[in-house]
TIMI-2910 file (N, C-alpha, C, CB; in pm, 1 decimal, decimal comma, always signed):
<rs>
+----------+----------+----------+----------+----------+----------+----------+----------+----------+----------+----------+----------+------+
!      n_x !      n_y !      n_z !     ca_x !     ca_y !     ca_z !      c_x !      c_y !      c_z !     cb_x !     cb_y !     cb_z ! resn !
+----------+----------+----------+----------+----------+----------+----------+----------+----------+----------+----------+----------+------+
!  +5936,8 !  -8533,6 !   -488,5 !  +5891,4 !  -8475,5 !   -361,1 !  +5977,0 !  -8354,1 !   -322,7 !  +5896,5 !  -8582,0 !   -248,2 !  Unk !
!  +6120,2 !  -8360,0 !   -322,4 !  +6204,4 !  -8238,4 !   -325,7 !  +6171,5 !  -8162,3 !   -379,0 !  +6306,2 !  -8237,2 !   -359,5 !  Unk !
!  +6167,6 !  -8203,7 !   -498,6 !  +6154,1 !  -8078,2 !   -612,2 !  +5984,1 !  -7981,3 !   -562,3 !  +6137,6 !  -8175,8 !   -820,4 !  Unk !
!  +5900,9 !  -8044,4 !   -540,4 !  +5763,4 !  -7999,5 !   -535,1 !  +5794,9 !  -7851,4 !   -365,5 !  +5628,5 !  -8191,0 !   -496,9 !  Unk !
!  +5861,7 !  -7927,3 !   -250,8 !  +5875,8 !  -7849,7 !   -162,3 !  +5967,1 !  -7778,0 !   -192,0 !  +5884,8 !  -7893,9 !    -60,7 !  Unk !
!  +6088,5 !  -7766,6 !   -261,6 !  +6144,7 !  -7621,3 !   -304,0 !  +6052,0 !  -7515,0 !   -384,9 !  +6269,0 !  -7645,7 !   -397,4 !  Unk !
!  +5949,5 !  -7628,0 !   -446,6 !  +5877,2 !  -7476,9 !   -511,9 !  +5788,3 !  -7449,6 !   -460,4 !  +5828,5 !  -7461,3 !   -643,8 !  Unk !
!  +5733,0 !  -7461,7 !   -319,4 !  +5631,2 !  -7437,1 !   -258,2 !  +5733,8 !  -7290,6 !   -180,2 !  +5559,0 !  -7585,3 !   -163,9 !  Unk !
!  +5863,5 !  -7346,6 !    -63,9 !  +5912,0 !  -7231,0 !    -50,6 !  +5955,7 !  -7153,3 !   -149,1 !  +5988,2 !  -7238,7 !    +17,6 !  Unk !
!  +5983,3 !  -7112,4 !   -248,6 !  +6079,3 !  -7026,5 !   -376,6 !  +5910,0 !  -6945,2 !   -364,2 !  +6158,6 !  -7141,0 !   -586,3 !  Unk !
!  +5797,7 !  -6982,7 !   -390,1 !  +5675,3 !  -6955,4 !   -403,0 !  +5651,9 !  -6882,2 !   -264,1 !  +5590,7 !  -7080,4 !   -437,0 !  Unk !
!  +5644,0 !  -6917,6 !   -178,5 !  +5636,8 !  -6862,0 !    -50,3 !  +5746,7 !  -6712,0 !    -74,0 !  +5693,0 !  -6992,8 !    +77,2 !  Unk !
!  +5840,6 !  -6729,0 !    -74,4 !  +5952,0 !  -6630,8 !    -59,1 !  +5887,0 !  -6502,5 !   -190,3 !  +6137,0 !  -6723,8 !   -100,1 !  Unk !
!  +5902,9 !  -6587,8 !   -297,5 !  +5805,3 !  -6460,3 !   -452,1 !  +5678,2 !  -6405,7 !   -365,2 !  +5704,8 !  -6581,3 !   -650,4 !  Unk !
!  +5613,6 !  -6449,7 !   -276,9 !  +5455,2 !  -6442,2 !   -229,3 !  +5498,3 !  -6327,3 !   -135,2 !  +5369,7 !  -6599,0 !   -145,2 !  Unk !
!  +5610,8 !  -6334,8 !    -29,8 !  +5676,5 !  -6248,9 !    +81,0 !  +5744,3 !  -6151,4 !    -29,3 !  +5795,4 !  -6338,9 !   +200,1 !  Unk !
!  +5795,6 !  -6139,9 !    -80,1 !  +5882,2 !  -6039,7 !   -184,1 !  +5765,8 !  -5929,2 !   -236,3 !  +5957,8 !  -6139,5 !   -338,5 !  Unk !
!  +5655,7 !  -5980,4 !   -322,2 !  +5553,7 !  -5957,6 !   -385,3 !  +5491,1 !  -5775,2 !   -276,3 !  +5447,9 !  -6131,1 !   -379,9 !  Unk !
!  +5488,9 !  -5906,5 !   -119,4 !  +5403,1 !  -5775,2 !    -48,8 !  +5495,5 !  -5670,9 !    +13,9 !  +5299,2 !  -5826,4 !    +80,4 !  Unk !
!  +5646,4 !  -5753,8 !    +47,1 !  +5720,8 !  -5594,1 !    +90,3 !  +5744,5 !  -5518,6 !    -19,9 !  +5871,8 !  -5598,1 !   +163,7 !  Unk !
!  +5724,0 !  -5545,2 !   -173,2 !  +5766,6 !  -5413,0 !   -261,5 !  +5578,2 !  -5385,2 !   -286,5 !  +5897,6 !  -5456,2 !   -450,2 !  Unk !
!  +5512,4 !  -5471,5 !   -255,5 !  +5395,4 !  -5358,6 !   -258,7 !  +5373,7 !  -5215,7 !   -154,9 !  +5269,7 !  -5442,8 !   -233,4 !  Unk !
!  +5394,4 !  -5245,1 !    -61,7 !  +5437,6 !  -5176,9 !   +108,8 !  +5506,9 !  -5067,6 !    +65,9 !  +5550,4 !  -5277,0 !   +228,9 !  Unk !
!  +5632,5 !  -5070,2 !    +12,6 !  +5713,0 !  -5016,0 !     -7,3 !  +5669,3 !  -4871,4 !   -116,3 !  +5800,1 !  -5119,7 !    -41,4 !  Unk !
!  +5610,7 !  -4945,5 !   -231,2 !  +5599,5 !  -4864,9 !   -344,0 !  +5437,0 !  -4767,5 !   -293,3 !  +5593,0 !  -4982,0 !   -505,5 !  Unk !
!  +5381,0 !  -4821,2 !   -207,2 !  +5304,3 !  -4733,1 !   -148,3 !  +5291,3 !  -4641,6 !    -17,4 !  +5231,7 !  -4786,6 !   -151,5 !  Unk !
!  +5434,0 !  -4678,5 !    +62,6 !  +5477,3 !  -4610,7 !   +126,7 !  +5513,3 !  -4459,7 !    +39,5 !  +5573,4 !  -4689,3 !   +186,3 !  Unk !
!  +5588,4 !  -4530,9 !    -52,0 !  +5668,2 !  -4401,8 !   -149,2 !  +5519,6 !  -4297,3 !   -178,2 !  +5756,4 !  -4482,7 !   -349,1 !  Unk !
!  +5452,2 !  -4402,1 !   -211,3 !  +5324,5 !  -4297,5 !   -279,3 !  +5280,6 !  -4171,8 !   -151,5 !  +5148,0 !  -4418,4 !   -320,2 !  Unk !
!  +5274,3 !  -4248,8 !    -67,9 !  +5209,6 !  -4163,3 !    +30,0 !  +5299,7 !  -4067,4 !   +100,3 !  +5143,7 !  -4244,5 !   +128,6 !  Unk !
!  +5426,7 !  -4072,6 !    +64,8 !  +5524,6 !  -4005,9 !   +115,7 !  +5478,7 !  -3881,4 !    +74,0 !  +5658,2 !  -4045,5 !    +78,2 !  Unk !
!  +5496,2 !  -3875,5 !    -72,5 !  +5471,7 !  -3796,9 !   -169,2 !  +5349,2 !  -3735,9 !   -174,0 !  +5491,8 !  -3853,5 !   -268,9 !  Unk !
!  +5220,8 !  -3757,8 !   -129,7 !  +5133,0 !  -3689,6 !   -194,3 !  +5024,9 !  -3662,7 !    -23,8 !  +5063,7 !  -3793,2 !   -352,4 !  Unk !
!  +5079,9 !  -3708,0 !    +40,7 !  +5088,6 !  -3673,9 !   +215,3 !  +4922,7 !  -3747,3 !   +237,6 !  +5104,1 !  -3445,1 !   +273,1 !  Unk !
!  +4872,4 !  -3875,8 !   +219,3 !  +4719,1 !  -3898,8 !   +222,5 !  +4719,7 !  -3967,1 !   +355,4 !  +4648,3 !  -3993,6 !    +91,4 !  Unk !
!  +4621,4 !  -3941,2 !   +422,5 !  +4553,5 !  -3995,9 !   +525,4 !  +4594,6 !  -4136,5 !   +576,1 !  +4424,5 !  -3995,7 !   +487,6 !  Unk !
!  +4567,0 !  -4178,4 !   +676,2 !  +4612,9 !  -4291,7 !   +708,4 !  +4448,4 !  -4424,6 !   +680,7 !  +4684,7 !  -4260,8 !   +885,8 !  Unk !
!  +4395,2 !  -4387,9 !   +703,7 !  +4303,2 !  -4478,1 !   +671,9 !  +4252,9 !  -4524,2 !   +512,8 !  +4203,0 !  -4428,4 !   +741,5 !  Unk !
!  +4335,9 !  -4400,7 !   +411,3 !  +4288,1 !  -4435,9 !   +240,9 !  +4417,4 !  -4529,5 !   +237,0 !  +4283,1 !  -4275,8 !    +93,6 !  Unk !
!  +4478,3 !  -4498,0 !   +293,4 !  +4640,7 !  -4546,9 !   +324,1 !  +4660,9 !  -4710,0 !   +310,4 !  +4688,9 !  -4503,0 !   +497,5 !  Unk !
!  +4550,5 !  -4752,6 !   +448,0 !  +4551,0 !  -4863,6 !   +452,5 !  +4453,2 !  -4953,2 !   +360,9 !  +4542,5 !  -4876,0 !   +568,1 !  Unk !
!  +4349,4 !  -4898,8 !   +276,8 !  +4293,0 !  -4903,5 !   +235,8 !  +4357,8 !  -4941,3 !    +74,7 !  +4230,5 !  -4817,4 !   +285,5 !  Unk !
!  +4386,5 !  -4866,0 !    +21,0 !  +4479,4 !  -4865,4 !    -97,7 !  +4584,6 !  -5006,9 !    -72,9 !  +4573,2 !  -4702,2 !   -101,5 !  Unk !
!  +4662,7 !  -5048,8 !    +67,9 !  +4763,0 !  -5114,2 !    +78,1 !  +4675,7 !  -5253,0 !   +102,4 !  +4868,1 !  -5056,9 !   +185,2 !  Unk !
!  +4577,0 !  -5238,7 !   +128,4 !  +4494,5 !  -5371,1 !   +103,6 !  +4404,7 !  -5439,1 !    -47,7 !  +4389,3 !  -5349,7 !   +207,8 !  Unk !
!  +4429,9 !  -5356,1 !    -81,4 !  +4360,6 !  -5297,7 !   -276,7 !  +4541,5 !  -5367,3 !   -351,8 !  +4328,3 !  -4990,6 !   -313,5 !  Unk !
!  +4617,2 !  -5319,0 !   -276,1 !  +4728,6 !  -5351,1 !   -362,3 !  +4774,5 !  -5476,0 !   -349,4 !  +4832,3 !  -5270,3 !   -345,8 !  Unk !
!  +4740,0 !  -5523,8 !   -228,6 !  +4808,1 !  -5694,4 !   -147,3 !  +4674,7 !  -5774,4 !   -202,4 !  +4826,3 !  -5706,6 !    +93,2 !  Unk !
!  +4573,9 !  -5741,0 !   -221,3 !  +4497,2 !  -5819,0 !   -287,9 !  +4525,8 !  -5792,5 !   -403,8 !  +4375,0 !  -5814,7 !   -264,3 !  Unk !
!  +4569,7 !  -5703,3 !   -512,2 !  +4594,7 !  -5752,8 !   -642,8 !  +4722,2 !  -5824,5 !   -673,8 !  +4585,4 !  -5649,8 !   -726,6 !  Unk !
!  +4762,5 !  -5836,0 !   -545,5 !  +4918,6 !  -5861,0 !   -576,6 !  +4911,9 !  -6062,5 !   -560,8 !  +5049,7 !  -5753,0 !   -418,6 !  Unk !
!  +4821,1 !  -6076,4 !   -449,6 !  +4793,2 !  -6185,8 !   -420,4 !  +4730,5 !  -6287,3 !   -564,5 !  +4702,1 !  -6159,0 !   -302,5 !  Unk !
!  +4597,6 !  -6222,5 !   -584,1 !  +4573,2 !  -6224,6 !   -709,9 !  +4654,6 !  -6272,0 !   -842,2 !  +4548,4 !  -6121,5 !   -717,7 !  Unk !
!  +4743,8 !  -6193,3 !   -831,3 !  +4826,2 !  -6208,5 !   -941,8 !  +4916,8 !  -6316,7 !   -915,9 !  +4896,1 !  -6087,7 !   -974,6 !  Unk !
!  +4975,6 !  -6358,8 !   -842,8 !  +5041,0 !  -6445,3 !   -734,4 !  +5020,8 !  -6620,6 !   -765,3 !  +4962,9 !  -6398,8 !   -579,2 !  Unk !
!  +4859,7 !  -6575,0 !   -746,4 !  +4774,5 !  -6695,0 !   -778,3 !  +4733,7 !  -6721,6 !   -878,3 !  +4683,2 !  -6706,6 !   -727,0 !  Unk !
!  +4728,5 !  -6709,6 !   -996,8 !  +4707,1 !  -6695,9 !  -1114,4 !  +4850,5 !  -6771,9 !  -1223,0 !  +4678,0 !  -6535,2 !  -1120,4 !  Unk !
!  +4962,4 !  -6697,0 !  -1135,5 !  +5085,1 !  -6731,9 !  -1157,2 !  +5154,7 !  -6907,2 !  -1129,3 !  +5145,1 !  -6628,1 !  -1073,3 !  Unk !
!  +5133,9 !  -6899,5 !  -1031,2 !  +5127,7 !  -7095,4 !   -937,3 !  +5041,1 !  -7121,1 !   -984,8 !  +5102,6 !  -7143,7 !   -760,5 !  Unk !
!  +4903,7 !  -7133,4 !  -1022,2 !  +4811,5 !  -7200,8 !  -1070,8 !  +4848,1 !  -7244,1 !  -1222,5 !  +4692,0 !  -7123,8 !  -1054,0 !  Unk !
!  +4957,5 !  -7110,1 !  -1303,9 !  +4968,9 !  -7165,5 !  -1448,4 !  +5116,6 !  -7220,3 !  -1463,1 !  +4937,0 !  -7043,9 !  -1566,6 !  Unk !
!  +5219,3 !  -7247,0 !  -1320,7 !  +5312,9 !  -7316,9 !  -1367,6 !  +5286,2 !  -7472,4 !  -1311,5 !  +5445,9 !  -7249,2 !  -1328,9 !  Unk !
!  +5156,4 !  -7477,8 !  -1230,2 !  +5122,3 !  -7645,6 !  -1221,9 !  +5078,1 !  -7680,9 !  -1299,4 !  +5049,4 !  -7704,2 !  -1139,0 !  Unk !
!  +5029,9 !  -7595,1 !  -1403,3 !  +4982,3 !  -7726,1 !  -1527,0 !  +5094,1 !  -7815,6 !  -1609,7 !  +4896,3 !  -7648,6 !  -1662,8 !  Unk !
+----------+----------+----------+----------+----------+----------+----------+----------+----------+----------+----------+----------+------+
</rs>
């Protein structure tokens, strides 16, 4: 039972980690190439869903 709720938070925390360096690395982008605020948010929802995605894919193949 321990063991299962440390890896639910460690998972939680990778899941929180995951979206501030997505944020981040598309902050940078947009720093750089000066785009709109609405492709902005757009793109940062494109990226938190692949990131999520990937996320899930990940926990799904260390419970087997």
């Amino acid at each position: 039972m321990k063991n299962k709720s440390l890896k639910i938070i460690s998972a939680l925390i990778a899941f929180i980690a995951y979206i501030v360096i997505a944020i981040i690395i598309s902050e940078t982008i947009f720093k750089k190439y000066n785009v709109n605020s609405v492709l902005q948010s757009v793109i940062i929802g494109i990226i938190a869903g692949i990131v999520v995605f990937i996320y899930l894919r990940i926990t799904r193949h260390f419970k087997k």
